[in-house]
C-alpha positions as CSV (number, residue, x, y, z in Angstrom):
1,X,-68.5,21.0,26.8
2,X,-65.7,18.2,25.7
3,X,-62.4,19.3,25.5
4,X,-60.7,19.4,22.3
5,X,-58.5,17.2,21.0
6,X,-54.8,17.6,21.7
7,X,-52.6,18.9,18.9
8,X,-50.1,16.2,17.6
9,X,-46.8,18.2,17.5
10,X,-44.9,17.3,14.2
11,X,-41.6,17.0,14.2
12,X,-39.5,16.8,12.0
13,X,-36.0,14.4,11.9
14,X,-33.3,16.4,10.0
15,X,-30.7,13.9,8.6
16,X,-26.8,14.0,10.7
17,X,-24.7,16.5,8.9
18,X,-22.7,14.7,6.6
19,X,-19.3,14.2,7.7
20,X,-16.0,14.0,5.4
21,X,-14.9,10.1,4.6
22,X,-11.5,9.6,5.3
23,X,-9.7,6.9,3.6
24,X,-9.2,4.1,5.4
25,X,-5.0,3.8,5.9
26,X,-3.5,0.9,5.1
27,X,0.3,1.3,6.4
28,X,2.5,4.5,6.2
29,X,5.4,5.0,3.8
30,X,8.5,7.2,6.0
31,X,10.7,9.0,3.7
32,X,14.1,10.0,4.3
33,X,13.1,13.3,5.6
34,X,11.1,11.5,8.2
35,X,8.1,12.1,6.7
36,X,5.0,9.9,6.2
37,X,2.8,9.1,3.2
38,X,-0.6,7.4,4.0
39,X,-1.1,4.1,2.0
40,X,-4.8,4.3,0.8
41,X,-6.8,2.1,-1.3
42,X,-5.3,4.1,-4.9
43,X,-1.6,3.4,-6.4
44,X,0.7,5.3,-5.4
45,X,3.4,6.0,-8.0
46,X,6.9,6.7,-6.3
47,X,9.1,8.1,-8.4
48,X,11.7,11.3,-9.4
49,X,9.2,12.6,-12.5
50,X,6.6,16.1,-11.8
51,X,3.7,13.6,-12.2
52,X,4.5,10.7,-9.5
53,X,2.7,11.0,-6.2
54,X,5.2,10.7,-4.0
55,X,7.9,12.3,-5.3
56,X,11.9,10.8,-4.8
57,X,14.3,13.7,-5.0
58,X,17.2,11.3,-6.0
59,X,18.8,11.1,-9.4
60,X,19.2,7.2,-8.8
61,X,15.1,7.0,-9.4
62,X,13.3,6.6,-12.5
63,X,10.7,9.4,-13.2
64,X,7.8,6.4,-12.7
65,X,9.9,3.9,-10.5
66,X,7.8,1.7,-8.6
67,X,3.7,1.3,-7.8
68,X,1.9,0.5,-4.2
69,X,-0.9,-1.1,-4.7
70,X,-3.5,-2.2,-2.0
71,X,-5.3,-5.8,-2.9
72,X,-7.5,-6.8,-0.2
73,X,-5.3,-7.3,2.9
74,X,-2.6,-6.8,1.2
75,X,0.0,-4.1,0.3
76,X,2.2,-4.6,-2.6
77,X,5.3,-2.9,-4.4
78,X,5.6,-3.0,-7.9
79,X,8.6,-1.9,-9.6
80,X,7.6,0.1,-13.0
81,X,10.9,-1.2,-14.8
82,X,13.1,1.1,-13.7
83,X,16.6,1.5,-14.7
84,X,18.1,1.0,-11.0
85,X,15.6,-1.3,-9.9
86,X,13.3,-1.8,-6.8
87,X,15.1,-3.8,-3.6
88,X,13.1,-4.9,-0.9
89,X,15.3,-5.6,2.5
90,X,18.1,-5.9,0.0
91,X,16.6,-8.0,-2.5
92,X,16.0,-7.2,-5.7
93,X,11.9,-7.7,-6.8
94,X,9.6,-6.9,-9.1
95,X,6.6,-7.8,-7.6
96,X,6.1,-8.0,-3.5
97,X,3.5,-8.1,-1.0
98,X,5.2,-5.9,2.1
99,X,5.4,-6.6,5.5
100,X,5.7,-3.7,8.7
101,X,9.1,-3.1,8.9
102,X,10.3,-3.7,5.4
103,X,12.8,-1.4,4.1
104,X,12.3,-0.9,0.4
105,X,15.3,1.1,-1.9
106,X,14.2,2.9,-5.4
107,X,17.5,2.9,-7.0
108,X,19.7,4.4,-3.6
109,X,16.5,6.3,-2.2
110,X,15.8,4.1,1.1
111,X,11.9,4.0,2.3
112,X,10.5,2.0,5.3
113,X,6.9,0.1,5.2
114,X,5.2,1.1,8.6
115,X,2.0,0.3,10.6
């Protein structure tokens, strides 16, 4: 009698659970409590006001002081024309692409640009 013919087993390939996507860091903001904001690929608004993202507790800062921006490679500071202005390393700016290590002031609230 011939033997039957073997079963093909079906299996099945069940995608890879999805995992979370974490922004991709482009440099670190440390505040004067030590702390550290990320730097992602959305503005972030530094200023004194309820709605900025990071938030300045310093009456020297302008509720919506100063943007970072990512472009490409780059990260920039923008100041939002505030009433004591952006310095960056001591010089006053509007408009500056940062480098680790620069040390940026929102009216007399001192932040440092890290890697």
């Amino acid at each position: 009698m011939p033997t039957p013919p073997a079963e093909i087993a079906q299996t099945t390939v069940l995608p890879a659970p999805a995992r979370p996507l974490r922004p991709l860091v482009h440099g670190y903001l440390r505040l004067a409590d030590d702390s550290r904001v990320p730097i992602t690929a959305s503005p972030l608004i530094l200023g004194r006001g309820s709605d900025a993202d990071v938030r300045l507790a310093d009456a020297s800062v302008s509720r919506k002081h100063a943007r970072i921006s990512v472009t490409g490679h780059n990260v920039t500071v923008e100041d939002l024309g505030s009433t004591n202005g952006t310095t960056l390393n001591g010089r006053k700016i509007d408009r500056e692409v940062l480098a680790v290590g620069d040390t940026l002031a929102f009216g007399t609230a001192v932040v440092r640009f890290e890697d």
